[in-house]
N, C-alpha and C positions, 0 to 999 in steps of 0.2 A: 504494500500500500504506500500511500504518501508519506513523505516524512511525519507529518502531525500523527500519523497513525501509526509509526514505524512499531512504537513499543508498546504499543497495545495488541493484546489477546485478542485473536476474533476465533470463532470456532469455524469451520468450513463448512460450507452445506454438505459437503459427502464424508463431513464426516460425524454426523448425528443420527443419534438413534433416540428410541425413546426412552422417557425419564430423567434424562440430563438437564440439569440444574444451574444455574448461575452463571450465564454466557453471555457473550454478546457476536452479535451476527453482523456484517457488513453487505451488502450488495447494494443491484442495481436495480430499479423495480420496471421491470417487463411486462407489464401489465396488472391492471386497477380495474373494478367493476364498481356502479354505483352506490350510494347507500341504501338498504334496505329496511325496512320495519315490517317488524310481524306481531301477533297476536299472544302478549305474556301470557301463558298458561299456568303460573305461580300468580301473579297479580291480574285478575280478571278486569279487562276495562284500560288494559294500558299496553305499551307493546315496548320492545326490544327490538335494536338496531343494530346493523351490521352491513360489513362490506370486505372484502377479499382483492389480496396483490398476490403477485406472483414478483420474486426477488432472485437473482442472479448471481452469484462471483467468481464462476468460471465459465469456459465453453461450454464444458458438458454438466453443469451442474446449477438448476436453479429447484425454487421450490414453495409452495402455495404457504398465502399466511390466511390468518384470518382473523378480525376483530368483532368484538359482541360488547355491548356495552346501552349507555342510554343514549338517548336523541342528543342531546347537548355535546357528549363525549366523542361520541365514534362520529358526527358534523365537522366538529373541529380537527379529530384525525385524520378525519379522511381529505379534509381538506386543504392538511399542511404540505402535502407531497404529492406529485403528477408521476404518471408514466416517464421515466428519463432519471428520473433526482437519482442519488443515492443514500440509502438509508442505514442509519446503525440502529436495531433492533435487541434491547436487552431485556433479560431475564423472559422468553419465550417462553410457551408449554410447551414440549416439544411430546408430537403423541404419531403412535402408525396410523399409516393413510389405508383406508376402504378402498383399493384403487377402483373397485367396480360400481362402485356406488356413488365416488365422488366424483370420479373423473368423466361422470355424464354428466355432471353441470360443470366442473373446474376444470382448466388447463392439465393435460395429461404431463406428470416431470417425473424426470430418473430418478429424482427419492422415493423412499418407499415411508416417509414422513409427512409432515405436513406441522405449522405453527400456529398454538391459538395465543391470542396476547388478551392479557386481563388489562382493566383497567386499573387495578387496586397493585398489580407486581409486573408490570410489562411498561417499556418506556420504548418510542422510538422516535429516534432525532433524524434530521435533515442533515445532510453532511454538505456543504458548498465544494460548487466543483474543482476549485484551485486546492482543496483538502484531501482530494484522493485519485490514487492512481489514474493516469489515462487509461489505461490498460483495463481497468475497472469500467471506466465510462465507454469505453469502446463495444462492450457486451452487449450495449442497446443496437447495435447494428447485426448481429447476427440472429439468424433464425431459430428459435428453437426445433427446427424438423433439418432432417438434411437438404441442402441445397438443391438437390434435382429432385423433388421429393415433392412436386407439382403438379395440374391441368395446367396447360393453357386453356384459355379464353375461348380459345376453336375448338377445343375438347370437349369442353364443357357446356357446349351448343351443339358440339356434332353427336351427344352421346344421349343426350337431350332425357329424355324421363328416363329412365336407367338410372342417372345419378339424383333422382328426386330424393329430397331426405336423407342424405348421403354428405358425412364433414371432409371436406377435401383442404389440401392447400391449394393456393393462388400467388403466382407471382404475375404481378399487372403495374403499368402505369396507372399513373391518377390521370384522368380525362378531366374531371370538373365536381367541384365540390359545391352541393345545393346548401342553400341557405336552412337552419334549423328552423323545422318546427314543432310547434310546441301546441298541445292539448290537454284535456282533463279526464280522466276516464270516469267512468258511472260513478264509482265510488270514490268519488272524488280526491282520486290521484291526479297527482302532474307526472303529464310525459314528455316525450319528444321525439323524433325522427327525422333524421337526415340523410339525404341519399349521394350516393359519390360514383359518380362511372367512369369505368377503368375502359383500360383498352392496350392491347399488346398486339405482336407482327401479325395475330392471325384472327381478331375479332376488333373491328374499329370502335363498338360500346357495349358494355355490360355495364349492369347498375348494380350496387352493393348499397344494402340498408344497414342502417346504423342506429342503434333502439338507445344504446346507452352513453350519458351523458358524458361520462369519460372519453369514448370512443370517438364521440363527435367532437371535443374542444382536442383530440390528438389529431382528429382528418381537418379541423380549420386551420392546422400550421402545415398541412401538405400546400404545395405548388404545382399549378396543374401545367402539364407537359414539361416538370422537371424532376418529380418526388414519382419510384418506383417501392411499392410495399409487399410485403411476403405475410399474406395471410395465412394463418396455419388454424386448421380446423373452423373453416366457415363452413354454416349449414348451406347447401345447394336445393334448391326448390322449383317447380315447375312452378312459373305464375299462370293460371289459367285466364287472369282478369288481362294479362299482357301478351299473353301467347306465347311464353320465352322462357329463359332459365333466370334466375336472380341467384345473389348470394345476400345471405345475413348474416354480421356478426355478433356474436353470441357469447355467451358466460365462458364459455372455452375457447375463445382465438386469443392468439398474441399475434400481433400487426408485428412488424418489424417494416422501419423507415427507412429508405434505405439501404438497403442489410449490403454488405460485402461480402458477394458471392461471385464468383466470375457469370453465370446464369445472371444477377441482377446489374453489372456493366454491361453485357453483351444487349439487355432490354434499352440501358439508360442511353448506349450509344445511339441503338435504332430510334427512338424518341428524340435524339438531338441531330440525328440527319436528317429526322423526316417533318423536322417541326416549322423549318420554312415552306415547305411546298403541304404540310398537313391539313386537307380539306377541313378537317371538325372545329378548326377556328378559326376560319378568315371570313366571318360576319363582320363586317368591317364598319357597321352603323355608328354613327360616331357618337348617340347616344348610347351605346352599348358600350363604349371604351370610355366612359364618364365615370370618376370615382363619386358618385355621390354618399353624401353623409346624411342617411335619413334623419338622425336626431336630431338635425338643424334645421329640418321640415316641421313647424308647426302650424301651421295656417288652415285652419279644416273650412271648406267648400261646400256648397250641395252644388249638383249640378247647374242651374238657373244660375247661382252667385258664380259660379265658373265660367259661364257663356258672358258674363256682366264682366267682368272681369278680364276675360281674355278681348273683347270688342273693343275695352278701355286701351289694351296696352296695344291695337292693332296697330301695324307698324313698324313696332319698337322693335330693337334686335334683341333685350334684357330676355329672357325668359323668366317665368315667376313658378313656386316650385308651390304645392297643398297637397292639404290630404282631403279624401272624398272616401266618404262611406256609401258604398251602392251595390246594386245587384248585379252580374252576369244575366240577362234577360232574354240573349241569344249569342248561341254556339254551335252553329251546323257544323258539326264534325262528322256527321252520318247522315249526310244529303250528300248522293252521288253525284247530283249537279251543279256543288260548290265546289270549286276545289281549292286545298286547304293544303297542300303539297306544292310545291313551286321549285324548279330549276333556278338556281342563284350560282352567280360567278365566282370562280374559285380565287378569283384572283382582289376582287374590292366588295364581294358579299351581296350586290344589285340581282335583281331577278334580271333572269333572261330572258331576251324577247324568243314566246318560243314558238314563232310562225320562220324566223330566221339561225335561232339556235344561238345568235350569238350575245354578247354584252356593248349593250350600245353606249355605256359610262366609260368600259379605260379600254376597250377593243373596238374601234371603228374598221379596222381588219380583219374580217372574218376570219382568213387565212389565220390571223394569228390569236387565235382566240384557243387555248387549253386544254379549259374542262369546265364542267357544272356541277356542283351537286346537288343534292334534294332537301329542302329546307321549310318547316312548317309557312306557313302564312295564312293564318285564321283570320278572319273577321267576326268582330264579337259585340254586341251591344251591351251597353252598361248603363245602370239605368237604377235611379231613386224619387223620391218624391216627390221631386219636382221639374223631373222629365229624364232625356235619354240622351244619351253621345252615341252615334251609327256608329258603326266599323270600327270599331276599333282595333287596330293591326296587334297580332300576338302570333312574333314569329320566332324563329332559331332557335340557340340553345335554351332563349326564356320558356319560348312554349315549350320545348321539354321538359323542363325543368315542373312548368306548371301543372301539366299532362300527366306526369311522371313515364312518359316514354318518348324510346326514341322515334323518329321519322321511319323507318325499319319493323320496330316494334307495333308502330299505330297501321303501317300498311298493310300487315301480318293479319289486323284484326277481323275478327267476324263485323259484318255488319250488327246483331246483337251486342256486339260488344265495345264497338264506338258509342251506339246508346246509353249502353250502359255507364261509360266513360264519360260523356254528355253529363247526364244527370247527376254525375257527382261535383258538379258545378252549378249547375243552373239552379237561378235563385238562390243561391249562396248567398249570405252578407259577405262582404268584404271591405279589408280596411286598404284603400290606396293610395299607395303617393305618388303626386303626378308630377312632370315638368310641362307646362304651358309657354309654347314659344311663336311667333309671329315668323312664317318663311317669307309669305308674299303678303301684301294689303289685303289680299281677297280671301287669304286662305291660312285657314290657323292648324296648326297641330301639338296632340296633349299627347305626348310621350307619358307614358305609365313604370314609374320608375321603381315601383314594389307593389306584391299585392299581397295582404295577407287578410285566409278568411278572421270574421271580429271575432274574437272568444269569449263576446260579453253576451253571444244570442246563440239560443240553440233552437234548430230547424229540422222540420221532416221535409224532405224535397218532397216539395207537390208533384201532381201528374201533367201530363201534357196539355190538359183543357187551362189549369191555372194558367200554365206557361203562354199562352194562346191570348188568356184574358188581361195578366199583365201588358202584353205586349201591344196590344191592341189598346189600352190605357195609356202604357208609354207617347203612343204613336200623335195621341192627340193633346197630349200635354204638351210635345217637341214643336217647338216653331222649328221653320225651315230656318238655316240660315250655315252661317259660317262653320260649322262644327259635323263635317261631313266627316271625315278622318283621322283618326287617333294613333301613333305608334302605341304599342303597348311594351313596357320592359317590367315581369311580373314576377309576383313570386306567390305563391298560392300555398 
């Protein structure tokens, strides 16, 4: 270890058995799961909390902790230390591990132990990284499974329900990491889910869900199209609502960021040749490459005050930024005679004219026009009480995002099951932040710069007569006028 530690005692992970008394353990912590409560069955009416790491200090040897304690205690513990830190862990219980028992919800490791820390005899500090070995810190980089010890992306799509229900590892780049969100379940828990699609030489997107809260603030410091991770025991699932495979990670994966594998250079290289000429992101919309800061967004709208609003500033180059709370009121996404798929240039992101095939923005030479690829472009009405905005455009990686599928994935779909897709939209509340900007005098455009459904309403989606009676309500509330077309950039 590092000098601060030179002459201090650590015990080794390989080398504990159980009933050993009075130790202190050093590692690196490889994975963290949320905190937990459950139901005190000694104290009726009140519960007991807990949450589980997994800690490292060699290659081949790490090994599960686990902490039990009250709401206030195991909050603060769990909250002193991330996946990465390194920890000293003293006076542990050290007890044998049920392998068959535990290691269907825990990370499977070479001990045949496991550590419970009391709150009354168990202490574990943070160690700063300038306090211990590199060599120590460096363990966060390797896999806990062996390196070739993988699916790829094309496997696990060519092998398709075969591996339904089925823990596999995953070596993939990060494609794009969705913004968190966050709900309440019946019994009034708080949740969250965040979705991240990968992609590697032989699947351009796969999506992997992310339920826990750990696992999501460890995917918001990936960098998409430079951060390569090595999932080890994610669950593999047929989504029937997608038509396609997904991955979920679960109480037993360890991500590894990173990791240093010759297998995980060999990906990061092909990711950094192919990331100039890489179709999946040259949407080149320039309100898409806008870092906005929605908590500087306070100005709330209705619709009516928004069309007031934006006629006032017509003209102006300023654009003015609000939030609007409204409905989704139309989403043909299962009308065969919308189309909601669109050829867009690989090269500055424009749809292509496609009676010509080519890009009439940065190719006036057809000869020298690339390639296309396929890219959402929905038109959507949004609409509250005091009228409607037409079309509003909800295209590329946002409408993925919002959708939760790819362009691939949605063209895959049954016609039943674009409906179905529909309806988990329409008449949703939602809470919106827009950008309101003036292009020409005549013509205004409200770029939609987040959209998240309210979590202050709970709703049963109506059937298709509501949808019909709204809209037909909308229709006559709408004066004609300047507010024919909206970019949309969402988040659902």
């Amino acid at each position: 270890m590092a000098n601060s530690f030179a002459s201090k005692a650590f015990t080794a992970l390989s080398d504990l058995h159980p009933n050993m008394a009075n130790m202190k353990i050093i590692g690196v912590v490889i994975g963290k799961t949320d905190v937990k409560g459950f139901p005190d069955r000694k104290n009726i009416g009140s519960e007991r909390f807990t949450f589980s790491f997994t800690i490292r200090d060699s290659p081949a040897n790490f090994v599960n902790a686990t902490s039990w304690g009250n709401e206030d205690y195991i909050k603060s513990l769990s909250g002193s230390f991330r996946v990465g830190d390194c920890v000293i862990i003293e006076n542990p219980l050290i007890q044998r591990k049920e392998i068959e028992r535990e290691e269907k919800f825990s990370p499977a490791t070479p001990s045949n132990c496991k550590l419970l820390l009391s709150e009354t005899h168990s202490v574990v500090k943070v160690c700063s990284s300038y306090e211990v070995d590199t060599k120590l810190l460096s363990l966060i980089h390797l896999p806990v499974k062996e390196s070739r010890d993988y699916y790829s992306l094309g496997d696990i799509v060519a092998n398709g329900h075969s591996l339904d229900g089925s823990f596999i590892n995953i070596l993939a780049a990060v494609r794009s990491i969705g913004e968190p969100k966050y709900f309440t379940t019946s019994d009034q828990r708080k949740g969250q889910r965040c979705e991240v699609k990968l992609y590697d030489e032989t699947e351009s997107s796969f999506a992997m869900t992310c339920w826990d809260n750990e696992f999501i603030l460890l995917a918001q410091s990936w960098i998409p199209q430079e951060t390569v991770i090595f999932a080890s025991d994610v669950r593999i699932n047929f989504d029937k609502f997608r038509n396609c495979m997904t991955a979920t990670v679960i109480s037993k994966t360890i991500i590894t960021t990173n990791p240093d594998t010759p297998e995980a250079t060999i990906l990061l290289n092909f990711i950094r040749e192919n990331r100039e000429t890489n179709i999946l992101t040259t949407e080149n919309s320039s309100y898409l490459k806008e870092s906005i800061n929605l908590k500087t967004i306070v100005d709330v709208y209705t619709i009516e005050q928004l069309k007031i609003k934006a006629l006032k500033n017509k003209g102006k180059a300023e654009p003015f930024y609000g939030i609007l709370y409204a409905y989704i009121s139309t989403l043909n996404i299962d009308d065969e005679t919308v189309k909601v798929v669109r050829n867009k240039c690989s090269s500055c992101g424009y749809i292509v004219n496609e009676v010509s095939n080519t890009c009439t923005t940065c190719n006036k030479d057809s000869s020298g026009f690339k390639s296309v690829f396929l890219s959402f472009h929905i038109l959507v009405d949004i609409t509250d009480h005091t009228g409607t905005l037409h079309s509003c455009s909800l295209t590329g990686n946002v409408a993925e995002e919002t959708l939760g599928c790819t362009v691939d994935e949605f063209l895959a779909m049954t016609d039943k099951q674009k409906t179905a897709l529909k309806w988990r939209f329409l008449l949703e509340r939602s809470k919106i932040y827009l950008k309101a900007e003036s292009i020409i005098i005549s013509h205004t455009r409200l770029p939609l710069v987040s959209m998240n459904r309210a979590t202050c309403c709970h709703y049963q989606l109506p059937g298709p007569a509501a949808v019909k009676q709204l809209s037909q309500s909308s229709d006559r509330q709408s004066p004609n006028g300047q507010f024919q077309r909206c970019s949309a950039h969402t988040r659902a």
